[in-house]
Structure formats: C-alpha cells, structure tokens
ChimeraX commands (.cxc) that place a marker at each C-alpha (Angstrom):
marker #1 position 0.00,0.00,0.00 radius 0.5
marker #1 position 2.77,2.34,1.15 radius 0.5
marker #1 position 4.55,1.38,-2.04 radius 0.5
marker #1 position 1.45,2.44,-4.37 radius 0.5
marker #1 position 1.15,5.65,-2.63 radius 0.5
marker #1 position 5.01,6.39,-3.34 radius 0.5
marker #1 position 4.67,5.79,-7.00 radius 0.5
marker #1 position 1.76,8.13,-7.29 radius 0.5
marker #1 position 3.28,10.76,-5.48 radius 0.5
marker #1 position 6.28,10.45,-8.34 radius 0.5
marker #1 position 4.05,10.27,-10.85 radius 0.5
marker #1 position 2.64,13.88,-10.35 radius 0.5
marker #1 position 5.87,15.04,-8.98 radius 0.5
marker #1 position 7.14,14.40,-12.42 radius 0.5
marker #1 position 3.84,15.46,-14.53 radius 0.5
marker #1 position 4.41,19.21,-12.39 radius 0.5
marker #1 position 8.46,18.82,-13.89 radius 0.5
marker #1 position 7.22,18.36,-17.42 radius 0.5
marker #1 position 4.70,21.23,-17.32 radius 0.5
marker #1 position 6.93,23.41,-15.62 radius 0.5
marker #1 position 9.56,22.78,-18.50 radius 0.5
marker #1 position 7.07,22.80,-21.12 radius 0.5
marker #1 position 5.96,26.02,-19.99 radius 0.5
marker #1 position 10.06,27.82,-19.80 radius 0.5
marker #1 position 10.33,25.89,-23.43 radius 0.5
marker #1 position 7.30,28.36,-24.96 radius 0.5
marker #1 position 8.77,30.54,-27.68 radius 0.5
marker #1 position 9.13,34.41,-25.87 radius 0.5
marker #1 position 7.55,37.19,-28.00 radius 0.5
marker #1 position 9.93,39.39,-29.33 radius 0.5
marker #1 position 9.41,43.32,-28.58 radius 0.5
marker #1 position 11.53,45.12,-31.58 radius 0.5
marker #1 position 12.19,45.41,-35.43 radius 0.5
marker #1 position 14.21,47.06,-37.96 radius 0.5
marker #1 position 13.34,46.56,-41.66 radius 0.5
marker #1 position 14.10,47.46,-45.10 radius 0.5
marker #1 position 11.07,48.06,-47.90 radius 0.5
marker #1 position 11.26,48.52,-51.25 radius 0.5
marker #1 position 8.39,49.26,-54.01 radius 0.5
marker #1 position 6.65,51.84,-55.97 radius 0.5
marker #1 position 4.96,55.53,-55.13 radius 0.5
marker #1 position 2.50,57.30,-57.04 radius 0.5
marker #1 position 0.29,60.43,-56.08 radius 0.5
marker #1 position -3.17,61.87,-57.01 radius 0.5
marker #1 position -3.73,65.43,-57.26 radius 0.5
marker #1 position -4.10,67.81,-59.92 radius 0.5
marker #1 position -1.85,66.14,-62.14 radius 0.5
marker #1 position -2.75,62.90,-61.72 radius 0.5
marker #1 position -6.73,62.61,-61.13 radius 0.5
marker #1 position -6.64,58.69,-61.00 radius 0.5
marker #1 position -4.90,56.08,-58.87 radius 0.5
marker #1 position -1.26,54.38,-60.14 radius 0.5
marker #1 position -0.49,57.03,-62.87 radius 0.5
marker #1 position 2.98,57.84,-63.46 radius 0.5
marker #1 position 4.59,54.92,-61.16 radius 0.5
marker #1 position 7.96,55.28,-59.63 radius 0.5
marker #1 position 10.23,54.21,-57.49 radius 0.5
marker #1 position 10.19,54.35,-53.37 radius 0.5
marker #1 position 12.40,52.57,-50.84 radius 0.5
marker #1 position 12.86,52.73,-46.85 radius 0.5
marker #1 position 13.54,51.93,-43.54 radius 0.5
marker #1 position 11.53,51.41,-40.34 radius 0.5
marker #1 position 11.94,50.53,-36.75 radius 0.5
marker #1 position 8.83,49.70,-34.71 radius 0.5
marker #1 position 8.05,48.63,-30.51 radius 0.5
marker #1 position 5.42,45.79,-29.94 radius 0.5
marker #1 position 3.81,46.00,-27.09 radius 0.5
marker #1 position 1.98,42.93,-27.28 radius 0.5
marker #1 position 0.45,40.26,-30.11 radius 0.5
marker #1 position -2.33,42.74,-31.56 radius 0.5
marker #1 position -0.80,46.58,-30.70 radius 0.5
marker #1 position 2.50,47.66,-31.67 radius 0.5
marker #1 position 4.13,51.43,-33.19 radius 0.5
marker #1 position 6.05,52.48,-35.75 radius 0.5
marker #1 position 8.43,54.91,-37.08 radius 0.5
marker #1 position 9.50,54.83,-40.93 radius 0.5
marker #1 position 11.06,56.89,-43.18 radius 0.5
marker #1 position 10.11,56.90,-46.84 radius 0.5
marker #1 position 12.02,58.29,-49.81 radius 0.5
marker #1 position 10.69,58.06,-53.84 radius 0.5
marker #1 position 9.48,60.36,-56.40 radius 0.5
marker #1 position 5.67,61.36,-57.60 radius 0.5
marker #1 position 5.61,62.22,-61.84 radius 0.5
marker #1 position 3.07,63.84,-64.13 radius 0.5
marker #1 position 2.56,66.02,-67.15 radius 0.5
marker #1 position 2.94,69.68,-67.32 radius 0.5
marker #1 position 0.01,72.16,-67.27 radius 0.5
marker #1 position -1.79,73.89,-69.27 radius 0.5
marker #1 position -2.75,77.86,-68.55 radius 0.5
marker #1 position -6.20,76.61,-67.23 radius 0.5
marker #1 position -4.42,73.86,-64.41 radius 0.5
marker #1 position -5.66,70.83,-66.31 radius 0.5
marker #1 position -3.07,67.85,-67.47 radius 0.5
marker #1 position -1.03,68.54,-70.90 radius 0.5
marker #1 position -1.64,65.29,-72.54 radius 0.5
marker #1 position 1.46,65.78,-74.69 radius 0.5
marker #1 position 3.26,68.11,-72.21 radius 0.5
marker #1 position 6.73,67.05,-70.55 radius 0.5
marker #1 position 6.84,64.45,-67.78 radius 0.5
marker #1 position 8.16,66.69,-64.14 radius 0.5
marker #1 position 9.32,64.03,-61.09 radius 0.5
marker #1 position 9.12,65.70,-57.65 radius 0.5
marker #1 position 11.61,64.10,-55.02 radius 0.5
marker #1 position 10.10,63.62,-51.50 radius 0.5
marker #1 position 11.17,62.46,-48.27 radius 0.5
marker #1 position 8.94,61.59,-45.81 radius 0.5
marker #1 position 8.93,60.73,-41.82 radius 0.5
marker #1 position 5.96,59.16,-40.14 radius 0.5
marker #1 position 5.15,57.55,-36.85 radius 0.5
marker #1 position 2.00,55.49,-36.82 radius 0.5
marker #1 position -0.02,52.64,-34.31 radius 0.5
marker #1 position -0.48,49.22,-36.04 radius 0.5
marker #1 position -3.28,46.73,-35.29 radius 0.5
marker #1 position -2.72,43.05,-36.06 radius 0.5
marker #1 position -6.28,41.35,-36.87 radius 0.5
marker #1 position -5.03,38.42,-35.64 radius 0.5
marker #1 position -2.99,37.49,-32.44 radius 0.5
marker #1 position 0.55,37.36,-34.44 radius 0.5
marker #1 position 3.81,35.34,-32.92 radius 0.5
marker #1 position 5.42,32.14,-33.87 radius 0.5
marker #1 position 2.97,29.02,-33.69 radius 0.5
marker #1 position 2.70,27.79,-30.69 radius 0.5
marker #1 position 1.14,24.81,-29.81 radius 0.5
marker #1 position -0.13,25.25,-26.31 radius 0.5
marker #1 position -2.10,28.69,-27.74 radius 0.5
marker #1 position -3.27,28.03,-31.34 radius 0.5
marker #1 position -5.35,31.21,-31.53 radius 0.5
marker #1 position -1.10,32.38,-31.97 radius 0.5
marker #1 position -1.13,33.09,-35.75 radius 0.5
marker #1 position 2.73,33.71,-37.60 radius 0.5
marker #1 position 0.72,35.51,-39.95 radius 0.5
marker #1 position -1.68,38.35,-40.07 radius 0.5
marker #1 position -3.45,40.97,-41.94 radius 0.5
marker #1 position -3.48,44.56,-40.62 radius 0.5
marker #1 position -4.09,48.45,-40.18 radius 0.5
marker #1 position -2.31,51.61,-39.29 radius 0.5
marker #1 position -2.65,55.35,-39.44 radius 0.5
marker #1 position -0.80,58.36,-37.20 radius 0.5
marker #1 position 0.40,61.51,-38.48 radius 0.5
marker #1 position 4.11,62.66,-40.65 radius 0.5
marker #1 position 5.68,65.00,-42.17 radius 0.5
marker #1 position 6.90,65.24,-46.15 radius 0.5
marker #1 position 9.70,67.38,-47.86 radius 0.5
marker #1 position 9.74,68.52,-51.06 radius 0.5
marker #1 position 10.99,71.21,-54.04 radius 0.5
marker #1 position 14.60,69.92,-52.83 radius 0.5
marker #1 position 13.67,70.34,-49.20 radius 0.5
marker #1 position 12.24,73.79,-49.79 radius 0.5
marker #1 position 8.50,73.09,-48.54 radius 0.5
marker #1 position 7.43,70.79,-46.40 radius 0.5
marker #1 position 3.35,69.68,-45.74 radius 0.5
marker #1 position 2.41,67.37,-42.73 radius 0.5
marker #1 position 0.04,64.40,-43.56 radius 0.5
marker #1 position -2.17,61.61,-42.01 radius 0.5
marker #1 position -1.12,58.19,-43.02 radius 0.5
marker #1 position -3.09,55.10,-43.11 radius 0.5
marker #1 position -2.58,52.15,-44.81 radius 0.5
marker #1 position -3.46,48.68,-44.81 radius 0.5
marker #1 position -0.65,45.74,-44.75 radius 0.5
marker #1 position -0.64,41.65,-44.59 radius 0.5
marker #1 position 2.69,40.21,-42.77 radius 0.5
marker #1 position 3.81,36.99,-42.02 radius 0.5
marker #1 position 6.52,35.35,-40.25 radius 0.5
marker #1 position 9.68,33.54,-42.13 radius 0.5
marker #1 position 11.07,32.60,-38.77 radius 0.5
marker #1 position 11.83,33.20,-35.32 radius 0.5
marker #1 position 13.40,36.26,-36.11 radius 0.5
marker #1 position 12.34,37.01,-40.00 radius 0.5
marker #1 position 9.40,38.66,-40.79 radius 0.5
marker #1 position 8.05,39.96,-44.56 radius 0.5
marker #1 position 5.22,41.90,-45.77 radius 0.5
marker #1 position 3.47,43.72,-48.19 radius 0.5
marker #1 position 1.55,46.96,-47.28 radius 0.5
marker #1 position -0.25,49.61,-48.83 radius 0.5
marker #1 position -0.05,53.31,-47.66 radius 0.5
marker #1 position -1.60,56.22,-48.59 radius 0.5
marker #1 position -0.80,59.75,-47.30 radius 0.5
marker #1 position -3.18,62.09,-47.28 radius 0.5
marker #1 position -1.38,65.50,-47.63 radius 0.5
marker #1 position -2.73,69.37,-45.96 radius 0.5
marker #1 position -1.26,70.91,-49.05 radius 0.5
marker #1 position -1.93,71.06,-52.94 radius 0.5
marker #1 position 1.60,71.74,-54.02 radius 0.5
marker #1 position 3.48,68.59,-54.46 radius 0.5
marker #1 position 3.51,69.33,-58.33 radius 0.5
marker #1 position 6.53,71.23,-59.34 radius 0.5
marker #1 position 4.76,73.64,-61.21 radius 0.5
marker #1 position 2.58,76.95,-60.09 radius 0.5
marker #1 position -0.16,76.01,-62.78 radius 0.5
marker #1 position -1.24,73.47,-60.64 radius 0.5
marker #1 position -1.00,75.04,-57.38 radius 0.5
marker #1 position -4.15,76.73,-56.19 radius 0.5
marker #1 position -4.92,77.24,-59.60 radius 0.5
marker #1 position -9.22,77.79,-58.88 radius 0.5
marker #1 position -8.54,79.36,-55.55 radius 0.5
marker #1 position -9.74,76.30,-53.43 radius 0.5
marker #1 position -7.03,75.93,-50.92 radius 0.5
marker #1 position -8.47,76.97,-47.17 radius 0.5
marker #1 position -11.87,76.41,-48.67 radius 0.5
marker #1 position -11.91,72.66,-49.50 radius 0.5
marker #1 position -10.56,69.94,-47.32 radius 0.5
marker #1 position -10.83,67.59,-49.69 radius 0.5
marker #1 position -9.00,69.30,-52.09 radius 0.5
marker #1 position -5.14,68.02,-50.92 radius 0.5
marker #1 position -2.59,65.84,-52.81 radius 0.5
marker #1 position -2.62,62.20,-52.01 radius 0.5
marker #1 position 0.69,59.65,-52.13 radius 0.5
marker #1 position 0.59,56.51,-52.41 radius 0.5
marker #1 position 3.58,53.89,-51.63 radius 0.5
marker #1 position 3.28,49.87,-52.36 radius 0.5
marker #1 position 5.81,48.31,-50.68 radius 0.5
marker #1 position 7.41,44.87,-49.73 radius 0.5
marker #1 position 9.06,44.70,-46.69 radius 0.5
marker #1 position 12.10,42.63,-45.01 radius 0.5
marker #1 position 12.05,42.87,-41.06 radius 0.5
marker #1 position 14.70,41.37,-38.25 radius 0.5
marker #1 position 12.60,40.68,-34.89 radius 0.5
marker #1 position 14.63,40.67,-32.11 radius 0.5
marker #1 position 15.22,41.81,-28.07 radius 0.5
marker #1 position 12.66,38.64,-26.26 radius 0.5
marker #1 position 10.05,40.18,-23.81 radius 0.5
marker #1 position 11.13,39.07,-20.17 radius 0.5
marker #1 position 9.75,36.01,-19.16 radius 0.5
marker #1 position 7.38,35.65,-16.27 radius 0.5
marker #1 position 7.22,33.40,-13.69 radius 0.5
marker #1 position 3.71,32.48,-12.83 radius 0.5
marker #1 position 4.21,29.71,-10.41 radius 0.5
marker #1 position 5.91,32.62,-7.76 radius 0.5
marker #1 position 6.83,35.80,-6.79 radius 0.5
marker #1 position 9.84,37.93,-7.25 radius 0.5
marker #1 position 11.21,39.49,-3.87 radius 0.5
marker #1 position 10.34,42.57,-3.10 radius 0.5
marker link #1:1,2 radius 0.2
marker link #1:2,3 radius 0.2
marker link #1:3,4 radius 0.2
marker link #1:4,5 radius 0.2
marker link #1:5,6 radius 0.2
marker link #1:6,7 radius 0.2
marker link #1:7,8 radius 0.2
marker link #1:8,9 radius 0.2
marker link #1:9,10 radius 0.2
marker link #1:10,11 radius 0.2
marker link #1:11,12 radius 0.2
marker link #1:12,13 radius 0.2
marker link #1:13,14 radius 0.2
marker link #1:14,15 radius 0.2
marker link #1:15,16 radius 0.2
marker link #1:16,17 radius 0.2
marker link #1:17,18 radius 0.2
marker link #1:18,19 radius 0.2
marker link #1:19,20 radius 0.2
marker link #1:20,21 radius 0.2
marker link #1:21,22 radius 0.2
marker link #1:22,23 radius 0.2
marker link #1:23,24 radius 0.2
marker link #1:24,25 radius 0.2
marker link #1:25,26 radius 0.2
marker link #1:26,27 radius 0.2
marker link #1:27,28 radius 0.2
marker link #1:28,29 radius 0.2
marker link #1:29,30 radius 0.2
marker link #1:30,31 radius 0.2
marker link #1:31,32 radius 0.2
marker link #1:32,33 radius 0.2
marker link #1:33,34 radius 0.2
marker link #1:34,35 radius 0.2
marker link #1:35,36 radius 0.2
marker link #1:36,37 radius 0.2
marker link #1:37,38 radius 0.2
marker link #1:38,39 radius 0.2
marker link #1:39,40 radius 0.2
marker link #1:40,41 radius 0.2
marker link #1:41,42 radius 0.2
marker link #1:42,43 radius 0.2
marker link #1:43,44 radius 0.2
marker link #1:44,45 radius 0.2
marker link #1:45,46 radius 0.2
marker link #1:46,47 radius 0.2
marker link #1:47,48 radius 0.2
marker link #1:48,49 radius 0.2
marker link #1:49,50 radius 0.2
marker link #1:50,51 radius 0.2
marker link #1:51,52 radius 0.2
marker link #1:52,53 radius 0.2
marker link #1:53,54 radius 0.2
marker link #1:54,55 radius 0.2
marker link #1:55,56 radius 0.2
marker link #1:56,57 radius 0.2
marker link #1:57,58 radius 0.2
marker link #1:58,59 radius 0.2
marker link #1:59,60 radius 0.2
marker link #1:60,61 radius 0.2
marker link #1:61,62 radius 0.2
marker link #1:62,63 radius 0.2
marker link #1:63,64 radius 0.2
marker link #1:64,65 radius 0.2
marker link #1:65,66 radius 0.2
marker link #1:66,67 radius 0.2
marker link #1:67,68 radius 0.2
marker link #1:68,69 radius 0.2
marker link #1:69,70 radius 0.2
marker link #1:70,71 radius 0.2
marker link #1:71,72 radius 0.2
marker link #1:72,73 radius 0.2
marker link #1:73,74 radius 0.2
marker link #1:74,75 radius 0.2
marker link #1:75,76 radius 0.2
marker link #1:76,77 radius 0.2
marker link #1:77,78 radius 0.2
marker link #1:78,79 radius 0.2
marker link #1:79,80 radius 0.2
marker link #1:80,81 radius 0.2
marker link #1:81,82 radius 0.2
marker link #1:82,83 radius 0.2
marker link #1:83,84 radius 0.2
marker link #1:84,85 radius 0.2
marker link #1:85,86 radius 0.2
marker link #1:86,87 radius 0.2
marker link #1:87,88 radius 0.2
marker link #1:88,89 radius 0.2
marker link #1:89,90 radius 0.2
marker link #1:90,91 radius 0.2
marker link #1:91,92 radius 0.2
marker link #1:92,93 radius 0.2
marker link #1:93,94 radius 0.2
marker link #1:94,95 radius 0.2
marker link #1:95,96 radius 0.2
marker link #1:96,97 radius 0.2
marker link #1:97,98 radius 0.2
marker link #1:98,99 radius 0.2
marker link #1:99,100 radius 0.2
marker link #1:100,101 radius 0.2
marker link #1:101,102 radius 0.2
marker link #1:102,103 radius 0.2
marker link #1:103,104 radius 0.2
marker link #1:104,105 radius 0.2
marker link #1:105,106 radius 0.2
marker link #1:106,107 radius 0.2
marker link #1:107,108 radius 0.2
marker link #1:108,109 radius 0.2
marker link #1:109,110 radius 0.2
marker link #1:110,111 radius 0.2
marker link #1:111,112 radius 0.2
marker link #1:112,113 radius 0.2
marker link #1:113,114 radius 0.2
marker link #1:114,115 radius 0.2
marker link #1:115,116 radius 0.2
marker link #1:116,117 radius 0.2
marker link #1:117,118 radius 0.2
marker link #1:118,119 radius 0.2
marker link #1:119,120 radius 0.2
marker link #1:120,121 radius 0.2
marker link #1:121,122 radius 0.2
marker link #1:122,123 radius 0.2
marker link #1:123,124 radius 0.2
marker link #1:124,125 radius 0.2
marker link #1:125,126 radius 0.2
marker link #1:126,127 radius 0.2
marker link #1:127,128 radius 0.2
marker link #1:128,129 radius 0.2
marker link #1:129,130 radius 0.2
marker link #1:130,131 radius 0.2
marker link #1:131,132 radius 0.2
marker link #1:132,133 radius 0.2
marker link #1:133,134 radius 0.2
marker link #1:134,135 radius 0.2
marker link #1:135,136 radius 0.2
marker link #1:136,137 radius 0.2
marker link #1:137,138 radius 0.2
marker link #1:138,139 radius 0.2
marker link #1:139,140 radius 0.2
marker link #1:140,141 radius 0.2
marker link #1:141,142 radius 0.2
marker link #1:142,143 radius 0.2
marker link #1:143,144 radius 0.2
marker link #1:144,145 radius 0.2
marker link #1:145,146 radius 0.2
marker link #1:146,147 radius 0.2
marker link #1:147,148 radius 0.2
marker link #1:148,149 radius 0.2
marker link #1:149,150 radius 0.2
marker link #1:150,151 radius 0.2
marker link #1:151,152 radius 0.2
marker link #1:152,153 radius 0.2
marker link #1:153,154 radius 0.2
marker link #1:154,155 radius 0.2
marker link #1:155,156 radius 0.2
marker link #1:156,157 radius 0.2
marker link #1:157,158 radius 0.2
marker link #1:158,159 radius 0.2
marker link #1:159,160 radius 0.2
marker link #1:160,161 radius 0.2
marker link #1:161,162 radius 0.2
marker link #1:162,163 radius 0.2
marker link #1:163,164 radius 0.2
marker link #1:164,165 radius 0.2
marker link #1:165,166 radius 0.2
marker link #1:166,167 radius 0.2
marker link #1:167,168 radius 0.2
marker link #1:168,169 radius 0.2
marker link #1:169,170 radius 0.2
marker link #1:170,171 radius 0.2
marker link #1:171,172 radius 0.2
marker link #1:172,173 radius 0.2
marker link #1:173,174 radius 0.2
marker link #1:174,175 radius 0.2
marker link #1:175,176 radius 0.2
marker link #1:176,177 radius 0.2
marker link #1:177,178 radius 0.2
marker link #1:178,179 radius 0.2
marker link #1:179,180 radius 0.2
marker link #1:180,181 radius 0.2
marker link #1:181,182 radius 0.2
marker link #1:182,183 radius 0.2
marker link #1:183,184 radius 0.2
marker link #1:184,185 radius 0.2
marker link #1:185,186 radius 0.2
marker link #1:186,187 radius 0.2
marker link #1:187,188 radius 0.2
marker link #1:188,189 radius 0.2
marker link #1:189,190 radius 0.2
marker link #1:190,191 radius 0.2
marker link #1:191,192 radius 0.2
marker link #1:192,193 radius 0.2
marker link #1:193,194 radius 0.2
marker link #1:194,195 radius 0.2
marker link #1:195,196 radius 0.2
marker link #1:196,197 radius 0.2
marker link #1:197,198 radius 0.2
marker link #1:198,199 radius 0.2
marker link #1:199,200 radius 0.2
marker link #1:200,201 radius 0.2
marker link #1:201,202 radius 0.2
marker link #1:202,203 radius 0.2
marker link #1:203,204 radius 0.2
marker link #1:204,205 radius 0.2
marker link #1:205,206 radius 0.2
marker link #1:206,207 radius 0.2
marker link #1:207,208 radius 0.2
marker link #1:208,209 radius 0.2
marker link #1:209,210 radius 0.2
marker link #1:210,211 radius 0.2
marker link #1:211,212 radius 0.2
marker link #1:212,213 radius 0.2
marker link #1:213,214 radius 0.2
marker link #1:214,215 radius 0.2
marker link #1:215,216 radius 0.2
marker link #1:216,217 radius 0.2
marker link #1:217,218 radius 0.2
marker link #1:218,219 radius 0.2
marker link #1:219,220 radius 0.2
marker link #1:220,221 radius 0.2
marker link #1:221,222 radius 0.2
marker link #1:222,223 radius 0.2
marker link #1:223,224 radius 0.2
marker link #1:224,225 radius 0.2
marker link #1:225,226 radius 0.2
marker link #1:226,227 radius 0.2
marker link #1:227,228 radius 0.2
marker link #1:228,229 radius 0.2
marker link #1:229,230 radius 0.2
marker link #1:230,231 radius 0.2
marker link #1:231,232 radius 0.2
view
C-alpha cells in the first residue's frame, strides 16, 4: 500500500516537472524590429486625377516597438518620387506636355493593429497566428521642391505580414498619405490654380507607396514566472 502511494506521489511530482519545462520551453515574444522596404509611389492630385499614374520608385527603412500580439508602433522613413505632365494655362493635365518628377522624403510615426494574435505558432495557444493581416494610421511629415517646402500628412494604410522565422518577418503593405497641401507638383499652374485651398478639405494631394518589406525581430520580452513571486 505504502509502495502504491510512493509511485503516485512520483508520478505527479514528475507530470508538475514536465509542465513546468514545457511552460520555460514556450517561444518568448519578441518586442523590436528594424526593416528594409522597397516598391513603388505614385500620387493623385491635380496632375494625376486617378490612382497608379505615373509609377515610380520608393524605398525605406523602419523601426517599430510591440507591445503585445495585436498593438505595436512604428516609425519609418520613406524616400521616392511622384511624376506627371505639365500644365496647361487653365491647371488641367497637358496630354502631350513634358513628364516633371518631384523628389520627397517623408517621416511618419503610426499605431499598427494586427487582426489576428501574431507570434510564432505555438502549440499550447493556437489562436497564436505567424501571420496576419493589418491596419495603421498616425500623423508625418513630407519634404519637397529639394527640401524647400514641407506639408504634414495623415497616413493610413493597410498591410498583410507573415513570419519567415523566429526572427524574420516579410510583408506587403499599402499606404496612402493624405497631404494638408496642394503643391506637391513642381509647377505653379497646378497650385491653387481655382482658388480652393483653405476652402476645401478635400481638395489636398494624395501619395501613395506599395511596398514589400524585409524585417529582423529581435530583443525577447522578459519572461514571467507564474508559479511565484519575485522578492520585493
């Protein structure tokens, strides 16, 4: 009898050993990145009345905090250029005018939610997902005219990521930034040219990036001890 009550006492001695090391074997979260992105920008505005006219190149780099699975922020810098046809004496697109390029650099900090609870899997929480679509917006600032002027924005933007490994991470996002100015175009005939500026919210430049992304996660979040307490 004594024996039998022995063995069982082992028995869930060593079940509490394997849960406890189980448990310390979970894959930690990690807290930071630093990424590269590369990809096109285009803008719509006077020049440019429709989306993806006049394509051209954008690249950047980004460093964001996660403070947990679903909330993180983010601060990027964007460079590329916008294109369009010159204008005619009434403001409207030259169909055979020349092509102008505008140069702009841009500096945002945003808040990022992830749809889904995003980590590495792990199989004692399957709701964990090691990829996710999501949104962002916040607020930046633009230069342009070879850093002569300058307009603030509101970006938002809508991505999909999704973990290579442990400490990889890749995505594709779409941003848009809406601009409080209407003089990204190199050219006065299309600034202000029917006197709507101050009077019209909606009448502002928009520009676009579309963007792939390589990321490096890194610095674990400290683990946690739930089975005690740290003294005081």
């Amino acid at each position: 009898m004594r024996n039998s009550k022995n063995k069982i006492v082992l028995c869930l001695m060593l079940a509490c050993l394997c849960t406890l090391q189980a448990y310390a074997q979970r894959p930690q979260r990690n807290q930071l990145e630093i990424g590269v992105q590369g990809g096109m920008m285009y803008y719509v505005g006077d020049a440019n009345p429709k989306m993806f006219q006049h394509i051209r190149e954008a690249y950047g780099a980004e460093v964001s905090y996660l403070f947990n699975r679903r909330w993180s922020i983010m601060l990027q810098g964007t460079a590329g250029r916008i294109a369009g046809r010159t204008a005619t004496e009434q403001g409207l697109p030259d169909p055979k005018g020349e092509m102008w390029t505008n140069y702009l650099v841009s500096i945002d900090a945003v808040a990022r939610f992830n749809f889904l609870p995003y980590g590495m899997a792990d199989k004692f929480d399957h709701k964990i997902k090691p990829y996710t679509p999501y949104i962002y917006a916040g607020i930046g600032v633009t230069m342009h005219q070879h850093f002569g002027a300058a307009a603030a924005y509101i970006p938002v933007g809508v991505g999909f990521k999704w973990a290579c490994t442990e400490h990889l991470m890749m995505y594709l996002a779409w941003q848009n930034n809406i601009c409080f100015a209407d003089n990204l175009e190199p050219t006065p005939y299309y600034n202000n040219i029917h006197e709507l500026n101050g009077s019209n919210i909606l009448n502002c430049d928009m520009v676009s990036t579309l963007q792939f992304g390589i990321v490096f996660e890194f610095v674990k979040e400290k683990s946690i001890c739930k089975f005690c307490k740290e003294k005081e």
